[in-house]
VMD Tcl script that builds the backbone (N, CA, C; Angstrom):
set m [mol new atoms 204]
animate dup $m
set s [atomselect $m all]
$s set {name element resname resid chain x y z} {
  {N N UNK 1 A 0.841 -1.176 0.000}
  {CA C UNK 1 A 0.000 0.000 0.000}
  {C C UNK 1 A 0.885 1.237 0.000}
  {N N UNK 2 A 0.142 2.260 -0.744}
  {CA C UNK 2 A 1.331 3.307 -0.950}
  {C C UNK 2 A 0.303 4.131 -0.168}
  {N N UNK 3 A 0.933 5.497 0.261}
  {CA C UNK 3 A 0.774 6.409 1.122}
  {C C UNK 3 A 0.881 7.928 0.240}
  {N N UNK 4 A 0.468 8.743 0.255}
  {CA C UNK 4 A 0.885 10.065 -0.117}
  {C C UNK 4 A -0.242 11.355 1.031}
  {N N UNK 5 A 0.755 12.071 0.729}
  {CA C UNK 5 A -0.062 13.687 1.433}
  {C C UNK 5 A -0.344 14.740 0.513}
  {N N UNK 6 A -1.229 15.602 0.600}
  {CA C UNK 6 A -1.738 16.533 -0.181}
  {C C UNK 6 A -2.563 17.433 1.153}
  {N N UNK 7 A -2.689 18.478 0.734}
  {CA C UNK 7 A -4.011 19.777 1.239}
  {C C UNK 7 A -4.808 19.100 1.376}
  {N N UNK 8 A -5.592 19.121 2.510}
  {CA C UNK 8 A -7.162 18.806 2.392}
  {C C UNK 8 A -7.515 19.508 1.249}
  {N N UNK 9 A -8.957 19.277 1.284}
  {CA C UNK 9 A -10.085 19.798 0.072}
  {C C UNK 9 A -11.167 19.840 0.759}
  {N N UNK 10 A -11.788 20.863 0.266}
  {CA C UNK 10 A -13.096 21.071 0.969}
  {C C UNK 10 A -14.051 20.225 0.714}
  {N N UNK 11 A -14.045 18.807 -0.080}
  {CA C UNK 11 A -14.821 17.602 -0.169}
  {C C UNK 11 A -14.070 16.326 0.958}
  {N N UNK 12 A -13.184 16.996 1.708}
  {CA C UNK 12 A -12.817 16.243 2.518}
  {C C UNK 12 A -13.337 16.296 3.646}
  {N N UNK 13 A -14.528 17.617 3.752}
  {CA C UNK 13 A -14.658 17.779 5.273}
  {C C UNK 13 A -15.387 17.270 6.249}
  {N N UNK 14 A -16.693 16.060 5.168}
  {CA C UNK 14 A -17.218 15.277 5.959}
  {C C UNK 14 A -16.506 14.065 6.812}
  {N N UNK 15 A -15.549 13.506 5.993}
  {CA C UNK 15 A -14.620 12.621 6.445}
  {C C UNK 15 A -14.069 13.233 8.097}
  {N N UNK 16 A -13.732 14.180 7.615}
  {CA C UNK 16 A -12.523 15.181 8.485}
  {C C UNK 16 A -13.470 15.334 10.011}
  {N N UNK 17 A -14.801 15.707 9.629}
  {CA C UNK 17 A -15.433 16.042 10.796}
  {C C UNK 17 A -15.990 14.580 11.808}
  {N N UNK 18 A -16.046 13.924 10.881}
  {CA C UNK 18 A -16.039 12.501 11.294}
  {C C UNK 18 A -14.978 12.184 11.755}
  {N N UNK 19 A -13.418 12.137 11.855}
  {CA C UNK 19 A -12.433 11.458 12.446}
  {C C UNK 19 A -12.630 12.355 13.598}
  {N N UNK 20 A -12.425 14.071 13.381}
  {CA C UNK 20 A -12.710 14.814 14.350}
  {C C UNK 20 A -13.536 14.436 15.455}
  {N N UNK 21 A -14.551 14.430 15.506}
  {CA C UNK 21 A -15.827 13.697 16.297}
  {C C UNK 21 A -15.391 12.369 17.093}
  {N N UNK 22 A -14.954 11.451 16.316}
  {CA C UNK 22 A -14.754 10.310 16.872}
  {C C UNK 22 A -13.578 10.013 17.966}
  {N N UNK 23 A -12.751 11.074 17.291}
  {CA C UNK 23 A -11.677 11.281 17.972}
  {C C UNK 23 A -11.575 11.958 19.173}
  {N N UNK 24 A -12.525 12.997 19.409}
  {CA C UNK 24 A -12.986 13.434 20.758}
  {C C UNK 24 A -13.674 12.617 21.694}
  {N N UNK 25 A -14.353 12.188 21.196}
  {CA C UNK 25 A -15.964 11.471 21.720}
  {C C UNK 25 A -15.660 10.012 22.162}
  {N N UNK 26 A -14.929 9.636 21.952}
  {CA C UNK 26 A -14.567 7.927 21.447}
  {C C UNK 26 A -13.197 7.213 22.034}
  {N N UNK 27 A -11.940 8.048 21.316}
  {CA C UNK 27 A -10.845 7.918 21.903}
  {C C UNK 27 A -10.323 8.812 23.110}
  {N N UNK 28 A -10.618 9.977 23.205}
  {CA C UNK 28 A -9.693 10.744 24.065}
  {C C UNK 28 A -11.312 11.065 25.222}
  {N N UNK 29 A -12.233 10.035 25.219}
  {CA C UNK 29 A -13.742 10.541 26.225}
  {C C UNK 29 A -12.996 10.192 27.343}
  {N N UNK 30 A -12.075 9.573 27.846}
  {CA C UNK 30 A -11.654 9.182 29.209}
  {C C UNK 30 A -10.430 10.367 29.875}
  {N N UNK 31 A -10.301 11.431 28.899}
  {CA C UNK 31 A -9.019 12.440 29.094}
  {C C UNK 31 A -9.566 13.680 29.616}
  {N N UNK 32 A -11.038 13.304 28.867}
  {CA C UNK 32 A -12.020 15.119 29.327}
  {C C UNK 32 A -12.846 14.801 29.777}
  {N N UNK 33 A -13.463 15.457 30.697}
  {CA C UNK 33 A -14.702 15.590 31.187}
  {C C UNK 33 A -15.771 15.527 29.673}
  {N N UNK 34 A -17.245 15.615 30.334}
  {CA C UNK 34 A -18.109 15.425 29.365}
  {C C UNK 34 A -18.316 17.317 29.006}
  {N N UNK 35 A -17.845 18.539 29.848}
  {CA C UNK 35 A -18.037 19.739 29.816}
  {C C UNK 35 A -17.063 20.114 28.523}
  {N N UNK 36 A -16.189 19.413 28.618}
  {CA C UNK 36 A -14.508 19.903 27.878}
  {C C UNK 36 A -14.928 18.849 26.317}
  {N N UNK 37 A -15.327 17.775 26.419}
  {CA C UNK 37 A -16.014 17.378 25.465}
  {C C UNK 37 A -17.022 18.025 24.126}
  {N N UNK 38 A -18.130 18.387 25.155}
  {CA C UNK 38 A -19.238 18.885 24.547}
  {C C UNK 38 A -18.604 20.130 23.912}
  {N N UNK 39 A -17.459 21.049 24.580}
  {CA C UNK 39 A -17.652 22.469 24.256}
  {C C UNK 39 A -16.602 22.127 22.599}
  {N N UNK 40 A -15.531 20.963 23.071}
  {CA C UNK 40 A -14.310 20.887 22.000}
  {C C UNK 40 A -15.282 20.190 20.751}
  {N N UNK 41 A -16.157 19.253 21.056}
  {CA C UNK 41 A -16.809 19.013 19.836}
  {C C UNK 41 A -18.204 19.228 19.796}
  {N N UNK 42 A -19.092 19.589 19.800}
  {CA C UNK 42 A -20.440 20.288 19.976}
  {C C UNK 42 A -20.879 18.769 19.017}
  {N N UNK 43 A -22.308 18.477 19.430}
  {CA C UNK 43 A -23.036 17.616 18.278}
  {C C UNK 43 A -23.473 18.511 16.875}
  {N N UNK 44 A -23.553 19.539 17.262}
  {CA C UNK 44 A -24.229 20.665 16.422}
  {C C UNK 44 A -23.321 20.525 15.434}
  {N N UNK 45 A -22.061 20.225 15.481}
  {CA C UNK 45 A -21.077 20.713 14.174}
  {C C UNK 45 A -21.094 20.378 13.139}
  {N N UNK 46 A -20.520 20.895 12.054}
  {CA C UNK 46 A -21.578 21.279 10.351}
  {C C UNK 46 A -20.146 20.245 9.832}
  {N N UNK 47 A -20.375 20.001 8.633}
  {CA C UNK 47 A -18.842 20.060 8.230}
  {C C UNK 47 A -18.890 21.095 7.181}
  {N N UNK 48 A -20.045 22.302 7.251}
  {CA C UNK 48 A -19.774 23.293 6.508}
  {C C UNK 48 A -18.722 24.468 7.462}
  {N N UNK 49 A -18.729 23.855 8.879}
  {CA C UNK 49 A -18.141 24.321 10.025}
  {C C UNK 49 A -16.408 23.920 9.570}
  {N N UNK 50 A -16.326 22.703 8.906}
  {CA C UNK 50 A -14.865 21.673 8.623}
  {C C UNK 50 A -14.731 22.417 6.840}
  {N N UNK 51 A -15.575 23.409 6.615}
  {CA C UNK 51 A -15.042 23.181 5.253}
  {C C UNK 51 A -13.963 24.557 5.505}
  {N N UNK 52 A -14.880 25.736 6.174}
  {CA C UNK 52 A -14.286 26.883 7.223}
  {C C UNK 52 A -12.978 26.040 7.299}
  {N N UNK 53 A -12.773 25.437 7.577}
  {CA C UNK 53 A -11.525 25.113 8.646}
  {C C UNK 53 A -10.860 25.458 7.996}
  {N N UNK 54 A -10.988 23.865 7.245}
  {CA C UNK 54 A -10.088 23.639 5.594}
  {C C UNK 54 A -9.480 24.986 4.652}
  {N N UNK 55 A -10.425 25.789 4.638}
  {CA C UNK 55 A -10.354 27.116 3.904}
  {C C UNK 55 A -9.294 28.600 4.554}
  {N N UNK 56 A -9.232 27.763 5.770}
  {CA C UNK 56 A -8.250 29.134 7.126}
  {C C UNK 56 A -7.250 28.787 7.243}
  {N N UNK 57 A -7.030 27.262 7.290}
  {CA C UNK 57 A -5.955 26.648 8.207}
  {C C UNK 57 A -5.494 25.650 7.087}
  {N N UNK 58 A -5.546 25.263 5.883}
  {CA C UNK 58 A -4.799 24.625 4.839}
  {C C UNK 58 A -4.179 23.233 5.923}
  {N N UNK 59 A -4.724 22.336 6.138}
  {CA C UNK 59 A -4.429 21.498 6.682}
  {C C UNK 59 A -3.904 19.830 5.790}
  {N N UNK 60 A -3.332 19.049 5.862}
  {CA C UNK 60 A -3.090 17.920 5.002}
  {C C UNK 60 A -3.923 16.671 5.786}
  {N N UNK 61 A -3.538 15.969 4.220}
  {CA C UNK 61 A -4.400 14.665 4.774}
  {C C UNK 61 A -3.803 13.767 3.942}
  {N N UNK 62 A -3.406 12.464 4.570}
  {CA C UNK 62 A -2.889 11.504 4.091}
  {C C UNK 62 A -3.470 10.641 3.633}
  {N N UNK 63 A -3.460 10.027 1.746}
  {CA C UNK 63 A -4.281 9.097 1.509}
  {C C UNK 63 A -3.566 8.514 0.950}
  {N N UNK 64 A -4.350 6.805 0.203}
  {CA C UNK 64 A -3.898 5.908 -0.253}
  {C C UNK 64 A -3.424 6.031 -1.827}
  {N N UNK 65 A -2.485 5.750 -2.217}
  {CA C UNK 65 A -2.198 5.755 -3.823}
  {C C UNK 65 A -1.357 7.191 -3.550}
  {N N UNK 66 A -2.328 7.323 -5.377}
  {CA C UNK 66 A -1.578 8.958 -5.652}
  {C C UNK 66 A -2.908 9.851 -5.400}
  {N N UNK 67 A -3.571 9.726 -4.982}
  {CA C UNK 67 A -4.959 10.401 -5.423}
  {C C UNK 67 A -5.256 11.824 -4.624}
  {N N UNK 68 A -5.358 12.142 -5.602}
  {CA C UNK 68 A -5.136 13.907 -5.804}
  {C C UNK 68 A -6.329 14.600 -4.976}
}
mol reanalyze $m
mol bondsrecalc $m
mol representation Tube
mol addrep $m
C-alpha cells in the first residue's frame, strides 16, 4: 500500500469532521470531562463548520495511492 499527502479539500470535510468527532468522543472521552467534550466538539457541528476550517488553516491529509 502506498501512502501520499496533499491539502485537504473542501470535499474532505465530511470525512474530516467525522475522524474529528470520533476522535474526541470515542478515543480521548476518558481524558475530558463530558463539559470539555461537549464544548471541543459540539453535536451541532456542520462540516460546513470543517469546510471553514479547511479554507483558514490549509491542513493535510494523508491518503492511499496517488490520489489527488
Amino acid at each position: 500500500m502506498s501512502l501520499s499527502v496533499r491539502p485537504a479539500k473542501e470535499q474532505d470535510s465530511e470525512q474530516l469532521l467525522e475522524l474529528y468527532r470520533q476522535t474526541i468522543r470515542t478515543v480521548n472521552c476518558n481524558d475530558y470531562n463530558k463539559m470539555q467534550i461537549d464544548a471541543w466538539a459540539p453535536l451541532d457541528l456542520t462540516k460546513e463548520i470543517f469546510e471553514g476550517y479547511i479554507s483558514r488553516c490549509s491542513p493535510f491529509v494523508v491518503v492511499e495511492g496517488d490520489e489527488s
